[in-house]
C-alpha positions in Angstrom: -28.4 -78.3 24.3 -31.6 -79.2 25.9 -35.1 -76.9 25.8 -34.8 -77.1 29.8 -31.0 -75.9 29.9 -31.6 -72.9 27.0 -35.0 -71.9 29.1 -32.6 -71.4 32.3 -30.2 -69.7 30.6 -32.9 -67.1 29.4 -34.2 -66.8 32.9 -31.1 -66.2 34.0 -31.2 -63.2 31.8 -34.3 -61.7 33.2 -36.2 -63.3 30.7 -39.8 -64.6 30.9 -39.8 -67.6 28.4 -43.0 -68.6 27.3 -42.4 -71.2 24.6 -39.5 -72.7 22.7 -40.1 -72.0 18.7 -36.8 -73.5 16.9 -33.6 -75.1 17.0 -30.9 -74.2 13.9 -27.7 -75.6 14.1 -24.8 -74.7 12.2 -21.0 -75.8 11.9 -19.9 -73.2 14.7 -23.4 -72.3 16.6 -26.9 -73.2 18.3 -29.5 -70.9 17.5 -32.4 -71.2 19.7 -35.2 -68.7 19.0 -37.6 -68.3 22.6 -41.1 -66.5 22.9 -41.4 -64.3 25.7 -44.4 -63.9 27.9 -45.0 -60.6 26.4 -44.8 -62.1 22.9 -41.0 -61.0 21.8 -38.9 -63.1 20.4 -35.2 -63.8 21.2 -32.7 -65.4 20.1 -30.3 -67.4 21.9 -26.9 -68.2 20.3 -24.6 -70.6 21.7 -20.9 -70.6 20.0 -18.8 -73.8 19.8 -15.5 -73.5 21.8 -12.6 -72.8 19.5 -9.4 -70.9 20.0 -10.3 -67.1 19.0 -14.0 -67.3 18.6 -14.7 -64.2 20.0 -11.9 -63.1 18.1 -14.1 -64.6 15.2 -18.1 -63.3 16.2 -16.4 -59.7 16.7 -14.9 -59.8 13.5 -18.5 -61.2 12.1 -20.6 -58.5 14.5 -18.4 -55.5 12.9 -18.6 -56.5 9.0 -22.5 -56.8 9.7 -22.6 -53.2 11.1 -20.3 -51.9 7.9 -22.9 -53.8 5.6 -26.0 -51.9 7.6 -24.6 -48.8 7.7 -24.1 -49.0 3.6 -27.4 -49.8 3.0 
């Protein structure tokens, strides 16, 4: 995706972009880390369209938590 379309997408959020930092992509994902106005950084992830991919990033999202929570 392009740096304009991601920046609109974080606005649409709330979001005060101030400068695009990276770009990772992977075999299911964009990653596209943003610096806010107020010097925060966020990240936003966009996810390939597959059958059951949310299915998929909740399944991800809870094993993380379980490896947190352990330490």
């Amino acid at each position: 995706m392009d740096d304009a379309t991601v920046l609109r997408a974080i606005r649409a959020y709330g979001l005060r972009p101030a400068a695009m930092l990276r770009v990772e992509k992977g075999y299911r994902n964009e990653s596209h880390v943003v610096q806010l106005e107020d010097g925060q950084l966020v990240n936003l992830i966009l996810y390939k369209a597959e059958p059951d991919i949310v299915q998929t990033i909740r399944n991800a999202n809870r094993a993380a938590g379980i490896l947190v929570r352990a330490g």
